[in-house]
DRENBA-850154 format. One record per residue: residue in one letter; y, x, z of N, C-alpha, C, O in turn. Coordinates in steps of 0.2 Angstrom, whole numbers, padded with zeros to 4 digits, always signed. Atoms other than C-alpha are relative to their C-alpha. Layout:
REM residues N
aYXZYXZYXZYXZ
...
//
This chain:
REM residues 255
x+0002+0001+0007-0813-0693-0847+0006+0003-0004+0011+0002-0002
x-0005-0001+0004-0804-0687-0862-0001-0005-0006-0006-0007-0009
x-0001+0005+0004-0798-0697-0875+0002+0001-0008+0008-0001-0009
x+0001-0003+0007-0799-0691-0893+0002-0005-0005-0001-0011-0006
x-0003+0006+0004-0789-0700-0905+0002+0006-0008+0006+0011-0010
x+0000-0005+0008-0791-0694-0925+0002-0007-0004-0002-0011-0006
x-0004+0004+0004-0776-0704-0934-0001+0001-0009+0004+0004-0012
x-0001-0002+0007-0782-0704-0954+0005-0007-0002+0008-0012+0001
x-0004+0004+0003-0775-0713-0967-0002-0008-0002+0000-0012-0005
x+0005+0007+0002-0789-0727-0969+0000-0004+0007+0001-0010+0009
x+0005+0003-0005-0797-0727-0951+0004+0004+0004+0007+0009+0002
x+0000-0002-0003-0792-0723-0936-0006+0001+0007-0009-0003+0011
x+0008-0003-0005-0807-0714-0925+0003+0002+0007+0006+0007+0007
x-0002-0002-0006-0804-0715-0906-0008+0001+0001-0013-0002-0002
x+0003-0002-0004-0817-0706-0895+0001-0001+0009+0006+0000+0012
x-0002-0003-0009-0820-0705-0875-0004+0003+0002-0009+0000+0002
x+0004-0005+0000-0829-0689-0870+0002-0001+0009+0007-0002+0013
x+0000-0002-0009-0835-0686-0851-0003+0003+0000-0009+0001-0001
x+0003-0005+0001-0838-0670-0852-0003+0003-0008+0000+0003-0013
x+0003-0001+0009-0849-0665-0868-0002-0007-0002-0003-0009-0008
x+0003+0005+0004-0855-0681-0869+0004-0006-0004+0009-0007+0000
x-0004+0004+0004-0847-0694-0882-0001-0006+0004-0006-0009+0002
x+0002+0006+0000-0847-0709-0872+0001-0007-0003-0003-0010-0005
x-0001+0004+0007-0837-0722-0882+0003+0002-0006+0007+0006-0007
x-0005-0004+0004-0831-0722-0898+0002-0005-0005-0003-0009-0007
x-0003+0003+0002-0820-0732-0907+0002+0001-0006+0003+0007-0008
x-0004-0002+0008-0814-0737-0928+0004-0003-0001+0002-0009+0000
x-0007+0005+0001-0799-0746-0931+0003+0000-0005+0007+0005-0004
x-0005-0001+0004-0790-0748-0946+0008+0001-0001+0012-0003+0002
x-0005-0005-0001-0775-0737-0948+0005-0007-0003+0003-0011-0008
x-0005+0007+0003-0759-0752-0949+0007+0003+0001+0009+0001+0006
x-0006-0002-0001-0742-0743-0950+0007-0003+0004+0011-0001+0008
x-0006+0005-0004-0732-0757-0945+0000-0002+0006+0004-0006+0008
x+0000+0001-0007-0739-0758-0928+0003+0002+0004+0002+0008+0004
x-0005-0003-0005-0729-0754-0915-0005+0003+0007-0011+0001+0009
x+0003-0003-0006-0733-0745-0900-0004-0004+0004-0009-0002+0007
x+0005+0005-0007-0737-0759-0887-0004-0004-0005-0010-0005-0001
x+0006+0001+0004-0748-0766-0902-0004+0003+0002-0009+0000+0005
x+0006-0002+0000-0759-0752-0901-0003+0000+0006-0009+0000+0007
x+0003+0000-0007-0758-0751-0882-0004-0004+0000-0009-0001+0002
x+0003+0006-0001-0764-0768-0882-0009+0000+0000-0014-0001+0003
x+0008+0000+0000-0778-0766-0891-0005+0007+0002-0011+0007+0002
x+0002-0008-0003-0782-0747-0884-0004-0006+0005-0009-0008+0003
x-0001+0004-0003-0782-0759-0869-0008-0005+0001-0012-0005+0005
x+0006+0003+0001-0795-0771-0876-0006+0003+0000-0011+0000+0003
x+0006-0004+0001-0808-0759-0882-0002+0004+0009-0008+0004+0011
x+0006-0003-0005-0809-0749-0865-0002-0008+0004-0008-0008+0007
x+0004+0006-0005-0810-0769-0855-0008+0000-0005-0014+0002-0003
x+0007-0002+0003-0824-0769-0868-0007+0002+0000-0012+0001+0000
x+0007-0006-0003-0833-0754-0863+0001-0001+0006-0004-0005+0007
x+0001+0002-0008-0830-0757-0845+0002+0008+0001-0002+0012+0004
x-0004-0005-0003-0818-0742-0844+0003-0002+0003+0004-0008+0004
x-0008+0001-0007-0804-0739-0830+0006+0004-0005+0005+0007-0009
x-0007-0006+0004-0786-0730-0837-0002+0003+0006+0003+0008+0005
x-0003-0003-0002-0789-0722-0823-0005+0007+0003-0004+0011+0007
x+0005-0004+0005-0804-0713-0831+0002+0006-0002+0000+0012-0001
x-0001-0007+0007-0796-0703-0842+0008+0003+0004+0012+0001+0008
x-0002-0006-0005-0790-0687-0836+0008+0002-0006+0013+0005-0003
x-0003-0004+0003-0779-0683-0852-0004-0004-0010-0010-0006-0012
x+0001+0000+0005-0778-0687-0872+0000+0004-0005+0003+0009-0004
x-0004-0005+0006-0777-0676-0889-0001-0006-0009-0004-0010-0012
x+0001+0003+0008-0773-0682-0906+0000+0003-0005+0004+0008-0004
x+0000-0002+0008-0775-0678-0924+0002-0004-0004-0002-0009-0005
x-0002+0006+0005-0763-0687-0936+0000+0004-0007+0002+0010-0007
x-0003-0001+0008-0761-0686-0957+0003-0006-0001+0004-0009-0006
x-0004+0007+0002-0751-0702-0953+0008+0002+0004+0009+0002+0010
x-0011-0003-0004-0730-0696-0948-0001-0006+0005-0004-0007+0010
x-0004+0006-0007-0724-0713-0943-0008+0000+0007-0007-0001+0013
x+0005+0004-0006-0741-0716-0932-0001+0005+0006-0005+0004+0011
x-0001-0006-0005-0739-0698-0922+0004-0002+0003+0001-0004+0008
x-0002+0002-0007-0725-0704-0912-0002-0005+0004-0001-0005+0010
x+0005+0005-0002-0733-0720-0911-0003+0002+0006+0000+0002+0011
x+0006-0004-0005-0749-0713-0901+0002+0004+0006-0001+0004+0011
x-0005-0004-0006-0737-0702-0891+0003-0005+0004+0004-0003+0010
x-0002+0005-0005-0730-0718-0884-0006-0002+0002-0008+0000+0008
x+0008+0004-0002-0747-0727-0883+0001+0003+0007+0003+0000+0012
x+0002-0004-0006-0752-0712-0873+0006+0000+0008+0005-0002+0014
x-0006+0002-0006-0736-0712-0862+0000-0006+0004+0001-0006+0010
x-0001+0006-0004-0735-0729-0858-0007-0004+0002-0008-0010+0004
x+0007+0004-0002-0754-0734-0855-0003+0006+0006-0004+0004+0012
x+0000-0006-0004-0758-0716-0846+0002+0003+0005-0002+0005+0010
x-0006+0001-0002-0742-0712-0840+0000+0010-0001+0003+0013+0003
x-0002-0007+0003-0744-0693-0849-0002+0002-0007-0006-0001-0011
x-0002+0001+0007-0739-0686-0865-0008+0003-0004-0011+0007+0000
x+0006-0002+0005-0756-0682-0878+0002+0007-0003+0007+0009-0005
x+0000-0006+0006-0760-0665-0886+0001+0000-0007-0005+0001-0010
x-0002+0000+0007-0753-0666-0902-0004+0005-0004-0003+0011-0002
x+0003-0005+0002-0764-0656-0914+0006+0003-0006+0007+0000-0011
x-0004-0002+0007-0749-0645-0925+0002+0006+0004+0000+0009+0009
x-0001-0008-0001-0741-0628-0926+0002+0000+0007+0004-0004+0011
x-0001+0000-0008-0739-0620-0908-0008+0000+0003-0010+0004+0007
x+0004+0000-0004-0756-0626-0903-0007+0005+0001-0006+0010-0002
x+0003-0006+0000-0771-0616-0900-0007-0004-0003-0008-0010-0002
x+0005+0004+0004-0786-0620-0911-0006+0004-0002-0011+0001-0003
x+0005-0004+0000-0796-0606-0912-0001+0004-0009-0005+0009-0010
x+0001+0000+0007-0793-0606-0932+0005+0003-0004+0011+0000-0004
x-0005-0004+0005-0783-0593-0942+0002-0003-0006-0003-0003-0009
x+0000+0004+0004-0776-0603-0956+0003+0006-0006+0008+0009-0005
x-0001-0007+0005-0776-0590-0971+0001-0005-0009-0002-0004-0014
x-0003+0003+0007-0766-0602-0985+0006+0003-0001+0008+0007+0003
x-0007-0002+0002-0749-0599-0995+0006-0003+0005+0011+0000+0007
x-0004+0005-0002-0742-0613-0985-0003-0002+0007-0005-0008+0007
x+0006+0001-0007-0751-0614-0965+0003-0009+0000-0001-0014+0000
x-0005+0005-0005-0738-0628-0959-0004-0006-0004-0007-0010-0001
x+0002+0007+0003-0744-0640-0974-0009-0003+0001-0011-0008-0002
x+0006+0001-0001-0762-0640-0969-0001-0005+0005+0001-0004+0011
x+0003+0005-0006-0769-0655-0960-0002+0000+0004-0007+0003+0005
x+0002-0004-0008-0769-0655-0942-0010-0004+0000-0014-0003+0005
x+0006+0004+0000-0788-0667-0948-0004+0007-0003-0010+0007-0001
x+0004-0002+0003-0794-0652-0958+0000+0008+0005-0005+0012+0004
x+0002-0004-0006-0791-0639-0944-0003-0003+0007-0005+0001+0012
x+0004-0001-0005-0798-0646-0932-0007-0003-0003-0011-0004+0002
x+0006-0001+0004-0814-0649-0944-0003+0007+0002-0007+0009+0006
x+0002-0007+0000-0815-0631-0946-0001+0002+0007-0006+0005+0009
x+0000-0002-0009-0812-0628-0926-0006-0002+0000-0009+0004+0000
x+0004+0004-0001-0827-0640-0925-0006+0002-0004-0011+0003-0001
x+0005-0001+0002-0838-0635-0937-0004+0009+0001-0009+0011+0002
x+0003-0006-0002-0837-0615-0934-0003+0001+0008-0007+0004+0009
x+0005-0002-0008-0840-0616-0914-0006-0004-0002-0011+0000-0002
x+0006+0002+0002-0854-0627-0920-0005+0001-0003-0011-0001-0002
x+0003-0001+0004-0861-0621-0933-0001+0008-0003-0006+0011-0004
x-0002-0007+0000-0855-0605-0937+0003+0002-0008+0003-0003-0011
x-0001+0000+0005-0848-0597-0953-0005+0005-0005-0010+0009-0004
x-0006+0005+0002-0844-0597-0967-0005-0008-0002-0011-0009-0002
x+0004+0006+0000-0846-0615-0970+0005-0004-0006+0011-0004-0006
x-0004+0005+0001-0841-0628-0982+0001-0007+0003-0004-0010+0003
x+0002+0007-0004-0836-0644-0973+0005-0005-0006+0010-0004-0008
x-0001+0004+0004-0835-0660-0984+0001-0006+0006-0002-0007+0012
x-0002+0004-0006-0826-0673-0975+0002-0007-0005+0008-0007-0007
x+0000+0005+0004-0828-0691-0985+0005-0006+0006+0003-0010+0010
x-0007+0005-0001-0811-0700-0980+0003-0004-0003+0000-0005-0008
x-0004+0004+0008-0799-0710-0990+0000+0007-0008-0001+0006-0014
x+0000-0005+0005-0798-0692-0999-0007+0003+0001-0010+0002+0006
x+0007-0005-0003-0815-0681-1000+0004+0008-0001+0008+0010-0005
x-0006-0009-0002-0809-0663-0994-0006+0001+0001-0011-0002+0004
x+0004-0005-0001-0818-0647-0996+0001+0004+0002+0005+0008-0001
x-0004-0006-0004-0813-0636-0983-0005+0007-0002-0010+0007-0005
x+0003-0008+0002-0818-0617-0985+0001+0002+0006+0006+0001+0009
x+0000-0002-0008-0822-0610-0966-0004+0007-0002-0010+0007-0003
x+0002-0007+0001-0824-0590-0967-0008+0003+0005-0011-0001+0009
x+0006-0002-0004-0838-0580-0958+0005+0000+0008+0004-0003+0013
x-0005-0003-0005-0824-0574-0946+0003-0007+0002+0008-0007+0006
x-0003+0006-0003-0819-0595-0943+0006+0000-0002+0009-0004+0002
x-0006+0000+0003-0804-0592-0954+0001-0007-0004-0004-0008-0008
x+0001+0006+0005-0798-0609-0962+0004+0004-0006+0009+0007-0005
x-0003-0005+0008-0796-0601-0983+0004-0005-0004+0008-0003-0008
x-0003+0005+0003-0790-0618-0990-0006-0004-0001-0010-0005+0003
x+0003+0006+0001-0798-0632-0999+0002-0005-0005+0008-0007-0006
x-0002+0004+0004-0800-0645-1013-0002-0006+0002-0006-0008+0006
x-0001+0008-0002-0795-0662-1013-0001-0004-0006+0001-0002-0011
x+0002+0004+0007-0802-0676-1025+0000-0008+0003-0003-0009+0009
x+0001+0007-0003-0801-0695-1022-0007-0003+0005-0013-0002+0003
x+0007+0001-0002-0812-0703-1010-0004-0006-0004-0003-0009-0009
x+0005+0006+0003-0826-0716-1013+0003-0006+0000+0001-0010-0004
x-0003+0009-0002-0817-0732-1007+0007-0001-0002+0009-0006-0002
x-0005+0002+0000-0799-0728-1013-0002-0001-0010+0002-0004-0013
x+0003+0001+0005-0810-0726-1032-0003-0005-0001-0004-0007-0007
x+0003+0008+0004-0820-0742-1031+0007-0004+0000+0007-0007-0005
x-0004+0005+0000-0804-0752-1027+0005+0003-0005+0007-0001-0009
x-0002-0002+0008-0795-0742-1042-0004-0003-0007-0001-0006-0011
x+0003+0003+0003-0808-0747-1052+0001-0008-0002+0002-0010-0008
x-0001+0005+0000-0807-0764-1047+0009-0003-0002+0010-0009-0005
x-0007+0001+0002-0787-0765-1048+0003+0003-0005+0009+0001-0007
x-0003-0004+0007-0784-0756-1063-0002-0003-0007+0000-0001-0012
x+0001+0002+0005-0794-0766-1074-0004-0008+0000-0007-0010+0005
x+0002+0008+0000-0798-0784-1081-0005-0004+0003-0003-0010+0005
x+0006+0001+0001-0816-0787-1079-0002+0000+0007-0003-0004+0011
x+0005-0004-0007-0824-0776-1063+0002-0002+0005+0008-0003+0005
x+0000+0003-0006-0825-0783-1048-0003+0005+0007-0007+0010+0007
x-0001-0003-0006-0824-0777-1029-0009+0000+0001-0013-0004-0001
x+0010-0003+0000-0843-0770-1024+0000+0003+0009+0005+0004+0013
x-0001-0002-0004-0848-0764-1009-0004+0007-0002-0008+0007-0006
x+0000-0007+0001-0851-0745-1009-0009+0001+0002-0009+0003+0008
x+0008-0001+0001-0872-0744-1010-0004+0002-0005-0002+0001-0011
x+0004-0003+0005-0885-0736-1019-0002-0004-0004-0004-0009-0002
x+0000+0003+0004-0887-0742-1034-0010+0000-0001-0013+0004+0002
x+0007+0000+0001-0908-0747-1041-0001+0007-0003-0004+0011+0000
x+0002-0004+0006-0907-0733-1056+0009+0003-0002+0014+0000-0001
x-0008-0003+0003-0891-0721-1063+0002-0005-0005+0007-0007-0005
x-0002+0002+0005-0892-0730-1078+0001-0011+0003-0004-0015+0003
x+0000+0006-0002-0886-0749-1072-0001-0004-0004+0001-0003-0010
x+0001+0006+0005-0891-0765-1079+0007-0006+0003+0008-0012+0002
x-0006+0005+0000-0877-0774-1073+0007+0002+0003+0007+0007+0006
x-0006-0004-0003-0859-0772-1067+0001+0005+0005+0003+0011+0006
x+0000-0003-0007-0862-0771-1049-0003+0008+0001-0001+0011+0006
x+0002-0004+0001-0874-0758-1053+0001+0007-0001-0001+0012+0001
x-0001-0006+0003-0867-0748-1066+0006+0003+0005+0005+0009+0007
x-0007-0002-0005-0851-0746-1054-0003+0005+0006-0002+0011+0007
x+0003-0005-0005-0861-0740-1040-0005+0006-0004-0007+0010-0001
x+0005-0008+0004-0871-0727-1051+0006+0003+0000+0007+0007+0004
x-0006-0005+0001-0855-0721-1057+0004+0003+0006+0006+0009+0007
x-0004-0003-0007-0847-0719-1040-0006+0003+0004-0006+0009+0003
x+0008-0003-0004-0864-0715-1029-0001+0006-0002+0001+0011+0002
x+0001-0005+0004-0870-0704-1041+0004+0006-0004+0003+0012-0005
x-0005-0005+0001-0856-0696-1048+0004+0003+0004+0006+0009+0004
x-0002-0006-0007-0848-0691-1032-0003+0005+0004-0001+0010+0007
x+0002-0006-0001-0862-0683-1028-0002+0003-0006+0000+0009-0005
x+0000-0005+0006-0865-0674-1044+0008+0004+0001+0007+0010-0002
x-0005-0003+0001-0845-0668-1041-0001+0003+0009+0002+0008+0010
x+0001-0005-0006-0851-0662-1023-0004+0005-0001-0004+0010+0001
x+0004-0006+0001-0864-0653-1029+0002+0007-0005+0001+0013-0005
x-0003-0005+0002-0853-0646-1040+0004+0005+0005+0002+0010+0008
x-0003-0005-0006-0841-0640-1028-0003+0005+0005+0000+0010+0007
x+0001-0003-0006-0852-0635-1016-0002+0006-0004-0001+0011-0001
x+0005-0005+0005-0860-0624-1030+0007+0006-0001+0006+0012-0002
x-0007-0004+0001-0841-0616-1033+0002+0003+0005+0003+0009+0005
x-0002-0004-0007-0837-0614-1014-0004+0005+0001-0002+0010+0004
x+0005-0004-0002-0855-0605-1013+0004+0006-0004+0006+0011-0001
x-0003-0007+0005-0849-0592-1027+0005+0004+0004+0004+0010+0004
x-0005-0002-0004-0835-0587-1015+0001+0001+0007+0004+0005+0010
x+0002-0002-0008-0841-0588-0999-0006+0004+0000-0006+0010+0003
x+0007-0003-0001-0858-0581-1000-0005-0006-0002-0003-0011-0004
x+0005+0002+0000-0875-0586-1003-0002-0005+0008-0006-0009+0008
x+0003+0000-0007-0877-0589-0984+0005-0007+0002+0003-0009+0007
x-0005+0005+0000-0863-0604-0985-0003-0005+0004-0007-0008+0000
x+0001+0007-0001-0867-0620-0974+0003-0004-0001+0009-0004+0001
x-0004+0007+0001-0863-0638-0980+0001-0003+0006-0004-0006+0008
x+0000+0006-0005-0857-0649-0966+0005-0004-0003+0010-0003-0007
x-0002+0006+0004-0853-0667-0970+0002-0005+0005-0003-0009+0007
x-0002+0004-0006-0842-0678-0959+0003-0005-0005+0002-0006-0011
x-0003+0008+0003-0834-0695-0962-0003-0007-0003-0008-0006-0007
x+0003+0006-0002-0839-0713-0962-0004+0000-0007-0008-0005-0007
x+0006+0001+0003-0849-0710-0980-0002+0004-0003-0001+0006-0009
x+0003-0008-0001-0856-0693-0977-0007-0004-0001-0010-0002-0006
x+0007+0000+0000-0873-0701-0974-0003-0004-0006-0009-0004-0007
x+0001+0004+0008-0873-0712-0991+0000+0005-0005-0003+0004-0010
x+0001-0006+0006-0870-0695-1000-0007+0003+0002-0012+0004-0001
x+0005-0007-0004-0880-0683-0989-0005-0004-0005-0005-0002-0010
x+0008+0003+0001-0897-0695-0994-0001+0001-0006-0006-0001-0007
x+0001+0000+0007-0895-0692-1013+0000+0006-0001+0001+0007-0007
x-0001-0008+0001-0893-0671-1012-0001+0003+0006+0002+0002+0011
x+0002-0006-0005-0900-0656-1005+0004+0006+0002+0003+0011+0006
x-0007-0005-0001-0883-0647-1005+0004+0000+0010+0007+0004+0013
x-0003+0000-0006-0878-0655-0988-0005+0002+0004-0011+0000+0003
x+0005+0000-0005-0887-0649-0973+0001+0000+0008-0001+0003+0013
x-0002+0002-0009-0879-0655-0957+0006-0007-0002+0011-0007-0004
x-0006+0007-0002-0871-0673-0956+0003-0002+0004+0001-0008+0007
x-0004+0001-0008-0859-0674-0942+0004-0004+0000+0010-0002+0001
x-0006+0006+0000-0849-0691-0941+0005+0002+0004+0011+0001+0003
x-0006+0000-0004-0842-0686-0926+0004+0007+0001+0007+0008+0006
x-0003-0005+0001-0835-0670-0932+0007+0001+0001+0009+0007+0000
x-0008-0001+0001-0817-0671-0930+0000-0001+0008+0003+0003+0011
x-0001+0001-0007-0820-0679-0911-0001+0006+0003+0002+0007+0008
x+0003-0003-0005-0829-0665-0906+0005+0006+0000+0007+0009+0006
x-0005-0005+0001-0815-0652-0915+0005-0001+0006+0005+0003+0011
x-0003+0003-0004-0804-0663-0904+0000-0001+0006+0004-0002+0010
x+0001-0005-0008-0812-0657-0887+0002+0007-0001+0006+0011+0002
x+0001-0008-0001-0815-0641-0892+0008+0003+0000+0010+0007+0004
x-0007-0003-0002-0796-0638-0895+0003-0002+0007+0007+0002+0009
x-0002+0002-0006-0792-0647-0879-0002+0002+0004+0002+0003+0009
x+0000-0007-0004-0801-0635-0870+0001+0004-0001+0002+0007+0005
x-0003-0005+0000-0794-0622-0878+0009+0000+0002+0012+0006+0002
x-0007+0002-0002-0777-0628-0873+0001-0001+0007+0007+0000+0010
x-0001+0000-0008-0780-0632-0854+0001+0004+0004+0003+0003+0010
x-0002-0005-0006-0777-0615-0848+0007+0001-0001+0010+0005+0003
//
């Protein structure tokens, strides 16, 4: 089995693939101050959980946008497995041309997207990835990554809202009855709901202008499918998109 581990800045998303198949898959919140034999531990719990073995997994890969928690993970993997993880960063092989000003500063989460959505999908594509940030990747016909805008995500904007002002209170992120709300909780959720997709439809409608007519939207991350159901712009929902990136480069790095 392989063990897929995608370190964001909210959630940490563990997968375990045998073969193509995803068999388990794990969410955990991203805690900086944990130490290594911490996460062992709880790595630890989750496979007695599933009724895995350590002695299962053939090998790891990870993808971090968190510094301190890449060498973290690197321990984990060391000391629970007893071999080092494929680190997703420069050097490794990806399958993805990175055609920015700056390659180095590109997220090892936003290349291994585009990995993931081009063998799957094909290009060009935009891939929207609702995280703590919402990222518009640009993935060329040719599977080239071109860049990508970044705009806050949905959960670190409701709790701005709620932290930044007197009144408004914590919500839980659902569709509101109508755009126009009759009551806080409501107007809150239209405004976040509904205006983050009307700012996706925007963008997708920008990225189209530039990539072509022929553009596909694919839409990962844990509230991909709260957008997706209000607009016709997305037309593939992949939650487990970054897992799947993170085989696909781990095969391309086995030989």
């Amino acid at each position: 089995m392989l063990l897929c581990i995608d370190v964001g800045n909210t959630n940490i998303v563990l997968g375990l693939y045998d073969g193509d198949n995803l068999h388990h898959h794990w969410r955990i919140a991203t805690d900086t101050d944990k130490m290594a034999d911490e996460y062992a531990v709880l790595l630890l719990e989750l496979f007695a959980f599933g009724n895995v073995s350590l002695s299962d997994v053939e090998g790891a890969v990870v993808a971090s946008v968190v510094p301190p928690l890449t060498g973290t993970f690197q321990e984990v993997c060391q000391a629970t497995f007893g071999k080092a993880p494929l680190v997703v960063d420069a050097g490794v092989k990806t399958g993805v041309r990175i055609r920015t000003d700056n390659p180095r500063e590109v997220g090892a989460d936003l290349v291994v997207d585009a990995a993931a959505a081009y063998r799957l999908y094909g290009g060009p594509a935009c891939v929207v990835d609702f995280g703590t940030a919402t990222k518009f990747s640009a993935v060329s016909e040719e599977g080239d990554f071109l860049g990508c805008a970044i705009a806050p995500g949905l959960r670190i904007s409701a709790e701005a809202l709620y932290r930044f002002t007197a009144k408004l209170p914590r919500i839980d992120l659902a569709r509101p009855p109508s755009a126009i709300g009759r009551n806080t909780v409501h107007s809150m959720q239209a405004g976040l709901i509904f205006g983050f997709t009307d700012m996706v439809e925007g963008m997708v409608a920008r990225f189209r202008k530039e990539l072509g007519d022929n553009m596909l939207v694919v839409a990962t991350g844990g509230l991909a499918q709260l957008i997706a159901q209000e607009t016709r712009a997305i037309k593939i929902v992949d939650p487990w998109l970054t897992l799947k990136g993170l085989r696909i480069i781990w095969d391309l790095n086995r030989g």
